[in-house]
N, C-alpha and C positions, 0 to 999 in steps of 0.2 A: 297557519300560514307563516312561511318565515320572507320576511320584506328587508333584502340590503340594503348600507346607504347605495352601494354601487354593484353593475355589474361588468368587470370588464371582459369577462370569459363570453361570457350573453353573449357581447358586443361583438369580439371578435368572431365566433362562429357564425353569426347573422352578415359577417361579410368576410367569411373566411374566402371565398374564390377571390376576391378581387384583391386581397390584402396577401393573400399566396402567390398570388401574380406580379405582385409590384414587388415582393421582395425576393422572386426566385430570378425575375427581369435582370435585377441589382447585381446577385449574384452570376447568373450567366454572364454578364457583363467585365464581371474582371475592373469594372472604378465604382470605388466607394469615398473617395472622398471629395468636395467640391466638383463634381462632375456634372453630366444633363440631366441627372433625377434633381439635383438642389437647386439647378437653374430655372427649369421647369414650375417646380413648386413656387420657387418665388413671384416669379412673374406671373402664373395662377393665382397665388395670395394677392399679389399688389392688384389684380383683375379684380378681384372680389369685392376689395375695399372700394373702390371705386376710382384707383388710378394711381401714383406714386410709384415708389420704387420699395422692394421689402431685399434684406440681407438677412440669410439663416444662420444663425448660432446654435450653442451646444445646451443654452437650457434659457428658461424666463428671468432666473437670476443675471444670466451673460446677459442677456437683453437692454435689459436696466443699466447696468453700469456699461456697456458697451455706447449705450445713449449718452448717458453721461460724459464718457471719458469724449465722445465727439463735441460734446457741448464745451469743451476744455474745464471741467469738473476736476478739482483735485486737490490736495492737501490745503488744510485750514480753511478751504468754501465748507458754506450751510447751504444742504436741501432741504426745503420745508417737505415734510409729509407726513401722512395720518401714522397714530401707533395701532389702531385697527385695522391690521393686513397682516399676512403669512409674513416670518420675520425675515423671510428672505427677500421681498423689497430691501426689508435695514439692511442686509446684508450687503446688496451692491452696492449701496451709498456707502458704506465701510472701504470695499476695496478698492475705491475711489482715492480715499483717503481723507472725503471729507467728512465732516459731522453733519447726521440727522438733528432735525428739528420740529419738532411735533405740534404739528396741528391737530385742534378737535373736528371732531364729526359732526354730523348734521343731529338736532333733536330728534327730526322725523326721517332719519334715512341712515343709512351706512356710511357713507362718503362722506369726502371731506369739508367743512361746513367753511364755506366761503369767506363769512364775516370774520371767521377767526386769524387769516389768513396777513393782512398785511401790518398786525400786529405783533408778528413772529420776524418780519424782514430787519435785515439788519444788513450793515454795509458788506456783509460777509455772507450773506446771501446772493446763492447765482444762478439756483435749480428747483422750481416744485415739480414733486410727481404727485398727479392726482390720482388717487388707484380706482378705479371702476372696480365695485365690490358685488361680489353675489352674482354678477350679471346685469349690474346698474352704472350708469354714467354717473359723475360728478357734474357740476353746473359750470362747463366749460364756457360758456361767455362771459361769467364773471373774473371766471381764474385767467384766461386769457387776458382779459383789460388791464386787471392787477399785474399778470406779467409785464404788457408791455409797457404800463406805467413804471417800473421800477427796473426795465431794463432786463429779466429775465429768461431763463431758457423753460422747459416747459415737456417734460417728458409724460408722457399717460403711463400708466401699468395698464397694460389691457388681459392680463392673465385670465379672467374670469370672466372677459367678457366680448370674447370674438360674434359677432354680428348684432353687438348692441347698439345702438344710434339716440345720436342727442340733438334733437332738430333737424332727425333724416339725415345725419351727418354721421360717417360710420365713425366707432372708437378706435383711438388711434391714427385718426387725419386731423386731429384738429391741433394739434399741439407739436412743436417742434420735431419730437418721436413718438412711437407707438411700439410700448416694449410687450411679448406673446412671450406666455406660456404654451404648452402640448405637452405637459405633464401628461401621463393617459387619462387622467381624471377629466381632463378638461373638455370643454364644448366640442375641441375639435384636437384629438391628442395623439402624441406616439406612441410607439409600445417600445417606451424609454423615455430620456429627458431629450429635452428639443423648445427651443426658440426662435424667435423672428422680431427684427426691428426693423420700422415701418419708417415710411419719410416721404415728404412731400417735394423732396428739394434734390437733383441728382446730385450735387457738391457733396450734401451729410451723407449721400449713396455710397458715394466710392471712399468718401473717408472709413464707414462703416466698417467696409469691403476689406480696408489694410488692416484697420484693427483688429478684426475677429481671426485675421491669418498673418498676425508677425510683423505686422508693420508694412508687407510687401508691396508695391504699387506692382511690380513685377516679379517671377522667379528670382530670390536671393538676393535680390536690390532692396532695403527699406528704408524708408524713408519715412514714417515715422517709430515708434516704440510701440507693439502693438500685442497681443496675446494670440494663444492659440484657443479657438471660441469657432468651432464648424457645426455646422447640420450634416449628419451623413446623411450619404445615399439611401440608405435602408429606411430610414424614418423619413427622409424629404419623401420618398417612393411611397410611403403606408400614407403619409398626411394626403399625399396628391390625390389618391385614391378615394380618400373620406371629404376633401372638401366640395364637391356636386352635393353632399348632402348634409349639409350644416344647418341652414335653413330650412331643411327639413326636421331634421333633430330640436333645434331651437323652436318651434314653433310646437312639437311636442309638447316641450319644458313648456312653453306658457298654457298651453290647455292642462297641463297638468299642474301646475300653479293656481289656475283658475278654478279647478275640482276644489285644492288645497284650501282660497277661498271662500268659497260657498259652502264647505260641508264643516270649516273652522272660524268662523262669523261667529261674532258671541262668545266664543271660550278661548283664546288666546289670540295676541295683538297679531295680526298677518302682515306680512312683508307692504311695505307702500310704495306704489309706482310716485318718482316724485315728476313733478312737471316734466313735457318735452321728450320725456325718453319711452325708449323700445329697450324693456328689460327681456333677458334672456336669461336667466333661472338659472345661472352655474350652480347657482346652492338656493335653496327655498329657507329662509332664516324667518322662524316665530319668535317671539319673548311671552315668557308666564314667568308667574311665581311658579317655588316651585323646582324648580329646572332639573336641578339633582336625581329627585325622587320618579319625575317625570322619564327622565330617559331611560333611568333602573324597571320603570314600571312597563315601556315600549319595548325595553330591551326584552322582560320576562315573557313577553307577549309574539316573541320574533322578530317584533322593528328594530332595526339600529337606526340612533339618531348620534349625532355628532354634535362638538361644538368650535366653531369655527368663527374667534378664538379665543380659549379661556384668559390667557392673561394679554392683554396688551402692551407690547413691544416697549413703552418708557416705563412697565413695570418689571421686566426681565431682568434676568437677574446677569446678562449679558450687556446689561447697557446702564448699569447701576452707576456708571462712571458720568454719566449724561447729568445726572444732578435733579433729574425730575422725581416726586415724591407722590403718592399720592394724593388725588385732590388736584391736581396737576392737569386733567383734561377731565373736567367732571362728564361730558356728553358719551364719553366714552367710556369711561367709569360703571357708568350709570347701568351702561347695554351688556356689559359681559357677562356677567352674574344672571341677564334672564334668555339670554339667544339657545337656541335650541337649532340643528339642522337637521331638516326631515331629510327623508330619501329623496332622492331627486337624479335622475336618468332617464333619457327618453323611451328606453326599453320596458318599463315601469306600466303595468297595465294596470286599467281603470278599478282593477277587482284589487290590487292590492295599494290603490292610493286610499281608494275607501276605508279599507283593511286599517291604511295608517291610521286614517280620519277617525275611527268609531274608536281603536286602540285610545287615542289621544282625549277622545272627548268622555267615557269610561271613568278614568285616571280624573278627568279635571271635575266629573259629575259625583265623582267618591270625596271628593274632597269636600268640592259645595256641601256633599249631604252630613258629612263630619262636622265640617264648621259651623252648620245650623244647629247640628244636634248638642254642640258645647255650649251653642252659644244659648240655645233652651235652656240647657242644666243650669246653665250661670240666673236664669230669671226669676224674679220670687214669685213661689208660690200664692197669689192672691186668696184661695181659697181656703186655702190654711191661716193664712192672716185671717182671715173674716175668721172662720170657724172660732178662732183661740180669742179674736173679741169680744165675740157673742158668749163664751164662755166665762170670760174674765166679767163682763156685764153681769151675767145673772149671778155670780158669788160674793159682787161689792157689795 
């Protein structure tokens, strides 16, 4: 059986009428850019969430710094944020112009671990992004207080985690922004790059609105300095069409999380829901010893496993200028070396999550039987001691 991490061909074909439809609509249509497919989508999106205002952009990275630059982010500010996340978080805080600032993660979680948090603020601090990892919240009531104790702004990265919720509160409502992915990999994706930044306040709406088109408040008039950062038509039109069934898909991911579970209990540490939240499985992430041999041995077997991600972001060799070393964020340190990312899509049927399950537990059962069998060899002989006593006895 051969088991991908992903399938996006599956994907498409299992809604190829409707995703045909939204994009031949686009094209009969003669506007592709900033038209009633992006209009539509967003105001769908902000529905979803449970109310605000969303502005589409041209990828998760624009998201981010698009947040930011509304936040008035920029040259010589510090964002705190975890070095565990795709490096293109760091990225938008780069074109910002200010400098990242790295916080550690949680012992027991992926996210960003709260208490490390107001250790890192300094008077040149003016932005955390908490990333919602895997399909997990961050412990947004702490990080909240902590902002508004020290006066600051308060972006989510929600890339990973479109209809996650942290005490019934969706991600992406509770912090000043809520910056989307629709990578196609994602919960809910393009087929292309595409963004969305989310708000609770219509003021950060229309500020959004100029920045992601030129500064414009109207045609050719700008009034502030702004980039060019659109959702086209073609994608607003394919996402509009897929989000009726998000919660559909997601709730897949956790029954299939739940297989993951129950059939990997006992041989490798499984993902932990932490307090308060509704995770939603963008990625299914284990930790074992191991990990290397591990993937080489699923891989030989047909599974792709992934790892998601080997080096983290303050040890890149992109940000070497940052000054951090290792031993620098030991929680984080700690998790790269054993993460492992199984398959994970909701198209994913139960005969080949199994398939993962037995693959994986095989590999970890060869192992156990090895290690016992060295560790026999290493034990002495008791019988043979006795024998060469009784021996050495009768010739004294």
């Amino acid at each position: 059986m051969e088991v991908p991490f992903g399938n996006l061909k599956s994907h498409y074909r299992q809604y190829k009428t409707e995703i045909d439809a939204a994009v031949s609509r686009v094209l009969e249509s003669g506007y592709f850019v900033l038209g009633p497919e992006g209009q539509a989508f967003e105001e769908a999106f902000s529905r979803y969430l449970g109310g605000g205002y969303t502005a589409g952009c041209a990828s998760g990275t624009d998201a981010i710094y698009l947040a930011l630059a509304a936040c008035g982010v920029g040259p010589g500010d510090e964002v705190l944020v975890v070095a565990h996340t795709a490096v293109p978080t760091i990225c938008a805080i780069a074109m910002t112009g200010a400098v990242p600032v790295f916080v550690d993660v949680r012992p027991d979680g992926y996210v960003m671990d709260e208490s490390d948090i107001e250790g890192k603020i300094t008077e040149k601090t003016r932005a955390i992004i908490p990333v919602h990892l895997y399909g997990q919240m961050a412990d947004m009531d702490t990080i909240m207080t902590i902002a508004s104790r020290h006066g600051l702004k308060v972006v989510e990265d929600c890339a990973q985690c479109t209809g996650a919720r942290y005490k019934g509160r969706m991600a992406g409502t509770i912090g000043d922004y809520g910056a989307w992915s629709f990578y196609p990999s994602k919960n809910i994706g393009a087929f292309g790059d595409g963004g969305a930044v989310s708000t609770n306040s219509k003021e950060n709406h229309q500020k959004l609105l100029m920045l992601r088109n030129y500064g414009q408040s109207k045609r050719y008039y700008h009034d502030i300095e702004g980039v060019n950062s659109r959702l086209d038509e073609i994608q607003a039109a394919i996402l509009a069409c897929q989000l009726p069934y998000i919660d559909e898909w997601n709730e897949r991911r956790r029954e299939i999380a739940a297989r993951y579970d129950r059939g990997l209990a006992g041989y490798v540490e499984t993902p932990r829901v932490l307090p308060d939240n509704h995770h939603v499985y963008h990625l299914y992430v284990i930790q074992t010893e191991n990990r290397d041999d591990l993937i080489a041995s699923l891989l030989d077997k047909g599974v792709q496993a992934l790892i998601h991600y080997p080096v983290p972001a303050h040890l890149q060799n992109a940000y070497r200028h940052l000054g951090y070393s290792r031993g620098s964020l030991p929680h984080t340190e700690a998790l790269v070396d054993r993460i492992v990312s199984l398959p994970m899509y909701p198209g994913l049927t139960d005969q080949e999550v199994d398939f993962v399950i037995e693959c994986l537990k095989e590999f970890v059962d060869s192992r156990r039987s090895a290690c016992s069998a060295e560790t026999a060899s290493k034990e002495p002989d008791l019988d043979a001691d006795r024998k060469s006593n009784q021996v050495a006895t009768a010739t004294s």
